[in-house]
C-alpha positions as CSV (number, residue, x, y, z in Angstrom):
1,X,131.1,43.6,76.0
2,X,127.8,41.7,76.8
3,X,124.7,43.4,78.8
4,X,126.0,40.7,82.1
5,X,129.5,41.6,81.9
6,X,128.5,45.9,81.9
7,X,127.0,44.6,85.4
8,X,128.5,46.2,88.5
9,X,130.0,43.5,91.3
10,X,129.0,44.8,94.6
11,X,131.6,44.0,97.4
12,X,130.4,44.4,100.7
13,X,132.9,44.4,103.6
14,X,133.2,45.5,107.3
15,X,135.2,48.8,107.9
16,X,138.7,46.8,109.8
17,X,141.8,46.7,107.3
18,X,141.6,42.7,107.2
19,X,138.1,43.1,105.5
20,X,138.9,45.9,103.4
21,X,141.9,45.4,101.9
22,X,141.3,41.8,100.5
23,X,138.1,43.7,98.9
24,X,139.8,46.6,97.9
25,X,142.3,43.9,96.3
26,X,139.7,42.1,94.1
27,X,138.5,45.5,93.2
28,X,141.6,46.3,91.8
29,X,141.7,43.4,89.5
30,X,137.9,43.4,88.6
31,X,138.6,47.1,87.2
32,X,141.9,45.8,85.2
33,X,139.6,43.4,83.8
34,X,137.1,46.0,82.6
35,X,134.0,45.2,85.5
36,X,132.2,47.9,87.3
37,X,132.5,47.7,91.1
38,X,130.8,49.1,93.9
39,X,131.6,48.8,97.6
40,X,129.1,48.8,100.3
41,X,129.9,49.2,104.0
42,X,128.7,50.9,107.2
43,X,128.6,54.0,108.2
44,X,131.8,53.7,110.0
45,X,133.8,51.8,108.0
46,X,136.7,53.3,106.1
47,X,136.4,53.2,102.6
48,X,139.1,52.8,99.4
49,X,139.5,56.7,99.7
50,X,141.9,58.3,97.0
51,X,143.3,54.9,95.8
52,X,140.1,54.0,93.8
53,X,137.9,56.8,93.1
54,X,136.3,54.6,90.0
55,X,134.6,52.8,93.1
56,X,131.5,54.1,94.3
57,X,130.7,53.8,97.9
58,X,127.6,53.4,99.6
59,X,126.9,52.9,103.1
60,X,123.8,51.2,105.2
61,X,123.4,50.7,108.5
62,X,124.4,47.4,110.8
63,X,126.1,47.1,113.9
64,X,127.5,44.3,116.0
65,X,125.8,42.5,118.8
66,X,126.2,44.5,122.0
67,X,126.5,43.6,125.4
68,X,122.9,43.0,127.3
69,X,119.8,42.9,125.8
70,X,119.6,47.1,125.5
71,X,122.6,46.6,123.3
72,X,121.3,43.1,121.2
73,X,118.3,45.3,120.7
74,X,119.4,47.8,119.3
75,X,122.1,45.9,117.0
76,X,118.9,43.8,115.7
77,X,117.4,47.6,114.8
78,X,120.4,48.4,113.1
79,X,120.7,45.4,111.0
80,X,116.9,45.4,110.3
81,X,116.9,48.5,108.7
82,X,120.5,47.9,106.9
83,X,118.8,45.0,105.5
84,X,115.9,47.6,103.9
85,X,118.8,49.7,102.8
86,X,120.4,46.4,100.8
87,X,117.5,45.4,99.3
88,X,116.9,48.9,98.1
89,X,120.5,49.3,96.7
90,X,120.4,46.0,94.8
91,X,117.1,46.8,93.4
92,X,118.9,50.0,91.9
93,X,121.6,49.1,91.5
94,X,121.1,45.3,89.9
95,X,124.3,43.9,90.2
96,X,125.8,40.5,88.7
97,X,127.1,39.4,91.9
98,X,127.8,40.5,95.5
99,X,130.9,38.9,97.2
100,X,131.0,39.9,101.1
101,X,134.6,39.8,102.9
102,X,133.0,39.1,106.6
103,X,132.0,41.7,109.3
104,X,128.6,42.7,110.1
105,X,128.3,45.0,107.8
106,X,128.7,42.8,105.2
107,X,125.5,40.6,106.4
108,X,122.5,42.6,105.7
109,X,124.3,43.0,101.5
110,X,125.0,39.4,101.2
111,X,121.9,38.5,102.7
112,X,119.3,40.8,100.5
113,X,121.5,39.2,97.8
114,X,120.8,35.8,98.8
115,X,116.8,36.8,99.1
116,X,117.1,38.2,95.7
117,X,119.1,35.1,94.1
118,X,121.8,37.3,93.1
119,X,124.7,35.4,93.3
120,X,127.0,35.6,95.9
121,X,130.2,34.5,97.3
122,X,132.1,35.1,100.4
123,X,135.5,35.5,101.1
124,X,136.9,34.1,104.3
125,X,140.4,35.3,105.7
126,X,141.3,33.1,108.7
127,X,141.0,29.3,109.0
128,X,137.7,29.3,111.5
129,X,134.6,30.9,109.6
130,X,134.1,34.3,111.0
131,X,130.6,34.7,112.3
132,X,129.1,36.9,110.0
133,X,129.9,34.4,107.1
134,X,128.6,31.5,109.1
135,X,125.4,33.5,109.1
136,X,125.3,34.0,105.4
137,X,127.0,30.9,104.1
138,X,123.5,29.5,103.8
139,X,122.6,31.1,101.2
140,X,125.9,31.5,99.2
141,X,127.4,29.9,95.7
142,X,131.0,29.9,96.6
143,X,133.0,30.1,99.7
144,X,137.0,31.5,98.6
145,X,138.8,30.4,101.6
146,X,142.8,31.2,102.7
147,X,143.9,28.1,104.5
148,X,143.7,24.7,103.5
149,X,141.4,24.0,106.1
150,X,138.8,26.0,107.8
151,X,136.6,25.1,111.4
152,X,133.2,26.2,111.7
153,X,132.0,24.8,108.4
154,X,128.6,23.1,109.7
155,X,127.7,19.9,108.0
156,X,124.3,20.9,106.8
157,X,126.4,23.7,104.4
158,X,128.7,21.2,103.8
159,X,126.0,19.2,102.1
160,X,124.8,21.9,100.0
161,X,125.8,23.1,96.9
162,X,128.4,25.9,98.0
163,X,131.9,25.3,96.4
164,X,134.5,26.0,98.5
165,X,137.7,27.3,96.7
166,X,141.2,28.3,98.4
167,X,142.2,31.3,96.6
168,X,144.1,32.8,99.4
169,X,144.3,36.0,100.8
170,X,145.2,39.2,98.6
171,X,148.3,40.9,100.0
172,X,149.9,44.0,99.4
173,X,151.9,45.1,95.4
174,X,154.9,46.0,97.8
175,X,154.4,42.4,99.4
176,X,153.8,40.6,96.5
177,X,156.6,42.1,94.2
178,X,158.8,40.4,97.3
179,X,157.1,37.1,96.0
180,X,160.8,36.2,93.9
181,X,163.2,37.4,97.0
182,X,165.2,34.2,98.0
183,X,165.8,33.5,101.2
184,X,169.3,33.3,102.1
185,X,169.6,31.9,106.0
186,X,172.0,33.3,108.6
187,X,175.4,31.6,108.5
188,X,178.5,31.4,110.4
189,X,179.0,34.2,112.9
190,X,176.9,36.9,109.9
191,X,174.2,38.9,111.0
192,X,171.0,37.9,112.0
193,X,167.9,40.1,111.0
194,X,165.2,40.0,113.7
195,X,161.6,41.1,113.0
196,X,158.9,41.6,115.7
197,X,155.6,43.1,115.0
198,X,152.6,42.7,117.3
199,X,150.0,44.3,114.7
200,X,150.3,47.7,113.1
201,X,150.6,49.2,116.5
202,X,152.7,46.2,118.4
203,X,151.9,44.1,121.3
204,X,152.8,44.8,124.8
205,X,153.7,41.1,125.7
206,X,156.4,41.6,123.2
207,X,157.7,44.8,124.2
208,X,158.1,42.9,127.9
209,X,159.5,39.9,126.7
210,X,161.7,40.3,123.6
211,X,164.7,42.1,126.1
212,X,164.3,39.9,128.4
213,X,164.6,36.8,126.2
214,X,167.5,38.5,124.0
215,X,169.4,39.3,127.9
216,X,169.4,35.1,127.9
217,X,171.2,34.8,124.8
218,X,175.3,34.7,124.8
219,X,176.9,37.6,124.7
220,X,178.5,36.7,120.6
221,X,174.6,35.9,119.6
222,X,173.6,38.9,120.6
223,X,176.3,40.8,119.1
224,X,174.9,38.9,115.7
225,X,171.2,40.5,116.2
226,X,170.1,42.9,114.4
227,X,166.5,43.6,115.8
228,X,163.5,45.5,114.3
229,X,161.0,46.0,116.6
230,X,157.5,47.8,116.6
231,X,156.2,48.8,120.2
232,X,152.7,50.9,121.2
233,X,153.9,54.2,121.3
234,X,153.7,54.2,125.1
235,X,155.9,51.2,125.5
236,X,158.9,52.7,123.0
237,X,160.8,54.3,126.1
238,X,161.3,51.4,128.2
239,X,161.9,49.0,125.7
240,X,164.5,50.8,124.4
241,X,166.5,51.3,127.5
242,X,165.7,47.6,128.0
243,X,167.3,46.6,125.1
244,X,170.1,49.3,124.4
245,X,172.7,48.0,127.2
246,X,172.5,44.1,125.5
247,X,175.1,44.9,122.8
248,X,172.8,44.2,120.0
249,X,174.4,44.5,116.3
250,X,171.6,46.9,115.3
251,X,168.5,47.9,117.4
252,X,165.5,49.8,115.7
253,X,162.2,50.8,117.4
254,X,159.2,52.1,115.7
255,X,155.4,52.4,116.6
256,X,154.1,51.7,112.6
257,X,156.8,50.4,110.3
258,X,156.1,52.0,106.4
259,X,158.7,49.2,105.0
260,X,157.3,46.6,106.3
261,X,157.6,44.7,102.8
262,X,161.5,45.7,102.5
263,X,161.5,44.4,106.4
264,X,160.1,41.1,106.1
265,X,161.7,40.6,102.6
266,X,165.4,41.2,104.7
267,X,164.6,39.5,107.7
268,X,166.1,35.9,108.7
269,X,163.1,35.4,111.0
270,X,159.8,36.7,112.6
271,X,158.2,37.0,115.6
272,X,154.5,38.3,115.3
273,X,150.8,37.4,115.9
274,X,148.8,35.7,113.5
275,X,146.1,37.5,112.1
276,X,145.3,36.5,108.6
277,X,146.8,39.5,106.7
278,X,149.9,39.1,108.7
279,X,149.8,35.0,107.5
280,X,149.5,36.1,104.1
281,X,152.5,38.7,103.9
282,X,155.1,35.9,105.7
283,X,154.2,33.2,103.5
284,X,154.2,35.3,100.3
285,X,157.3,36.5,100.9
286,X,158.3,32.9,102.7
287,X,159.9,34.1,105.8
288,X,159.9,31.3,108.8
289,X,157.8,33.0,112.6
290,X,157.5,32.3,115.7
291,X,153.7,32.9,115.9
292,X,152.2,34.1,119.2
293,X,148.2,34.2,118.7
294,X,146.4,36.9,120.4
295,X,144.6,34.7,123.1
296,X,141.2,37.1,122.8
297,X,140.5,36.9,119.1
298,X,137.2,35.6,118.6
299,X,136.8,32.0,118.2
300,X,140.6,32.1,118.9
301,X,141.1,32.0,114.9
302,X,144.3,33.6,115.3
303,X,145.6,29.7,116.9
304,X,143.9,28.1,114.3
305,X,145.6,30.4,111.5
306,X,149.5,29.8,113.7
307,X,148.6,25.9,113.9
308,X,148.1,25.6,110.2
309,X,151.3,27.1,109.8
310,X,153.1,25.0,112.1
311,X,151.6,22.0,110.6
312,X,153.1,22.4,107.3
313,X,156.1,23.3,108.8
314,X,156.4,27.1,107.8
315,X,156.5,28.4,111.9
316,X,156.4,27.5,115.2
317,X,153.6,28.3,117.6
318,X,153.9,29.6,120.7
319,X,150.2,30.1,122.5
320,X,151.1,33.6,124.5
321,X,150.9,31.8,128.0
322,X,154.3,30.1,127.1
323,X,155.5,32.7,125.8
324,X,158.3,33.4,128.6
325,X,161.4,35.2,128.2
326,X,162.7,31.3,129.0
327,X,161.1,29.9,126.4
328,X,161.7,32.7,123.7
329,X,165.5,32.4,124.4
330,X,165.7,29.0,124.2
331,X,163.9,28.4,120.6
332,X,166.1,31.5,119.8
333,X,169.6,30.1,120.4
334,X,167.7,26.7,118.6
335,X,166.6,28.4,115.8
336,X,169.5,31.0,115.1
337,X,172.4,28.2,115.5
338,X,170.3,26.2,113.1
339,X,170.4,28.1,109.5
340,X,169.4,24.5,108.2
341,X,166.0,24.8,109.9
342,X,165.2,28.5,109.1
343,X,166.1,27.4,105.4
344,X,163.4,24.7,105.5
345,X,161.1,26.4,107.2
346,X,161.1,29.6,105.0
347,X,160.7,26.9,101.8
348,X,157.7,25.6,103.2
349,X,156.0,29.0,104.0
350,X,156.7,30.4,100.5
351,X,155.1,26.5,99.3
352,X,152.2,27.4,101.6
353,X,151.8,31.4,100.5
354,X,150.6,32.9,97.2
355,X,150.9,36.0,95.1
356,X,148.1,35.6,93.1
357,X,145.4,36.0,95.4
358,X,143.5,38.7,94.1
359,X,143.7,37.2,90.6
360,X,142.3,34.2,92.0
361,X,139.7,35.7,94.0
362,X,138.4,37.1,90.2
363,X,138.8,34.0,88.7
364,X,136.3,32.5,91.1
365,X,134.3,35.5,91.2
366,X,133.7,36.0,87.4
367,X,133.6,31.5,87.0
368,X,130.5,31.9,89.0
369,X,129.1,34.2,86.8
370,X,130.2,32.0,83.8
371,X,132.3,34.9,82.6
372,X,135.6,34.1,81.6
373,X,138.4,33.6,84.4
374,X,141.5,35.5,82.7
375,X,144.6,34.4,83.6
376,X,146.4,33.8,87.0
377,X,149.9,36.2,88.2
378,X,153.3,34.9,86.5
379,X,153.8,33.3,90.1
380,X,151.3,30.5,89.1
381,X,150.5,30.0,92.7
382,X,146.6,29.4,92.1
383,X,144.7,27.2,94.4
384,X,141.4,25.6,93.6
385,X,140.4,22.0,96.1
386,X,136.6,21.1,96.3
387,X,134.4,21.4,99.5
388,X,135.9,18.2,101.1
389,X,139.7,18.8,101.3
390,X,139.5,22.6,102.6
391,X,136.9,21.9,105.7
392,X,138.0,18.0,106.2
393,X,137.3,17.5,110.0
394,X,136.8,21.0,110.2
395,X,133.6,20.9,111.5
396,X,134.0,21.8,115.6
């Protein structure tokens, strides 16, 4: 092993599950590979815990820009003196390369990094750069990317050396070992398996609308359904009295499902939001959605991620204002008499999904380094395109 490769990678995330698990992903393979990995997050932020003791954690300050100028104030502190913290931590600890996953607390890491020409890459999840990345991208080597295009690339980056590489987004072992489970659509008068999840603790426009969409359907559809459903916890009760009088073939309600790879790998279609974890589980399993975006994500990435999607022909987007009992029945009794369309839609979301993420995600990490890449998962789903194809009219 050479003095650069006994180097730790630092990987510097914000404390949310669709920051943390992509790094905790990479760190996972980086350690199967035989590299030395640190995390860095805030003082909030939930780290790998139990799973990866080998990781050491170390937390700095940062904070999110608050409301008013009391709050912008004091976020400025914050990520002042997080940024003294970085540079202090990379001086001791003189890593190879820092790779931030988005969230303020990944910017004062990525940018001491920057200052200290370490390199660095960034990891973006969604298909509109997330803020703190657009803040750091400046002074990045490589930009790993999920979707085939991403918004909010400015021009000016464009034009400088960052390479831009879609490695997708890491998703689960459970998920990925669903990677080979074929798709076999509804037919006849057989069951239907119905999956809604609004996030890991649902979405109250589903828990309203679902029953009263499914009431629309004919009585021998409904008969077919067999629907798994999370709710909030609050919203269990009354969605289950609204839905146990419609003669449903199965009906079961849960606040967190724990299967949810045995779920999506038996169900004939979705209906969920479309975060970017949640993209990355449907289409590596490829299992057609109805996506309904939640209208206050920021930058409304969540549209952007479902549009994508619908583009290539993997779902069918349904901004939550149309989302209408009305509407939900009809492209229900569409969808569920068509097995044909299902069929082609699930192929085009396993065409659009990966596996490999993770394994990519090193390979690009380690390439920047010059180290060598390894190989890719037995799925062979890599994805590598240059700066031009993956933010092509991007820009907004």
């Amino acid at each position: 092993m050479t003095d650069a490769s006994r180097k730790v990678i630092v990987l510097a995330a914000g404390g949310t599950g669709g920051h943390m698990f992509p790094a905790e992903a990479l760190a996972r393979e980086l350690l199967a590979r035989g590299r030395a990995v640190a995390l860095v997050t805030d003082r909030r932020g939930h780290a790998f815990g139990d799973s990866l003791p080998e990781v050491p954690v170390h937390r700095i300050r940062a904070a999110s820009p608050g409301g008013g100028i009391a709050g912008r104030l004091k976020a400025a502190l914050q990520m002042g003196l997080g940024l003294l913290e970085a540079r202090a931590l990379l001086r001791r600890l003189q890593p190879a390369a820092v790779v931030g996953f988005g969230g303020y607390p990944s910017v004062p890491t990525v940018y001491a990094a920057a200052h200290a020409k370490i390199p660095a890459l960034l990891h973006e999840q969604n298909a509109v750069l997330g803020r703190a990345n657009r803040m750091l991208i400046a002074g990045a080597r490589r930009l790993a990317v999920a979707f085939t295009t991403v918004a909010r690339i400015d021009e000016g980056d464009r034009a400088k050396a960052v390479q831009v590489i879609r490695t997708g987004n890491p998703v689960r072992p459970a998920v990925a070992a669903r990677r080979t489970s074929p798709y076999a659509a509804p037919a006849g008068n057989g069951p239907v398996n119905l999956l809604v999840m609004g996030g890991s603790q649902g979405a109250r426009v589903f828990s309203e609308i679902i029953p009263q969409a499914l009431a629309r359907l004919p009585e021998s559809l409904r008969a077919r359904i067999h629907l798994s459903q999370q709710c909030r916890p609050e919203d269990l009760e009354e969605a289950g009295a609204a839905l146990s009088g419609l003669g449903l073939g199965g009906l079961e309600l849960q606040s967190f499902f724990r299967d949810v790879p045995e779920r999506l790998a038996a169900c004939h279609l979705a209906v969920t939001r479309a975060g970017a974890s949640t993209i990355a589980e449907l289409t590596c399993v490829g299992r057609p959605a109805i996506l309904v975006p939640y209208p206050h994500a920021t930058d409304d990435h969540q549209t952007a991620n479902a549009r994508q999607l619908a583009e290539a022909g993997a779902a069918w987007l349904v901004p939550q204002p149309d989302f209408t009992a009305e509407t939900l029945a009809a492209r229900l009794g569409e969808l569920l008499s068509s097995p044909a369309t299902l069929g082609a839609a699930a192929d085009a979301a396993h065409r659009w999904g990966t596996a490999d993420a993770a394994s990519s995600l090193a390979d690009a990490v380690l390439g920047m380094l010059g180290a060598g890449a390894g190989t890719n998962g037995a799925n062979g789903n890599h994805h590598d395109h240059n700066a031009d194809s993956i933010a092509k009219g991007a820009a907004e």
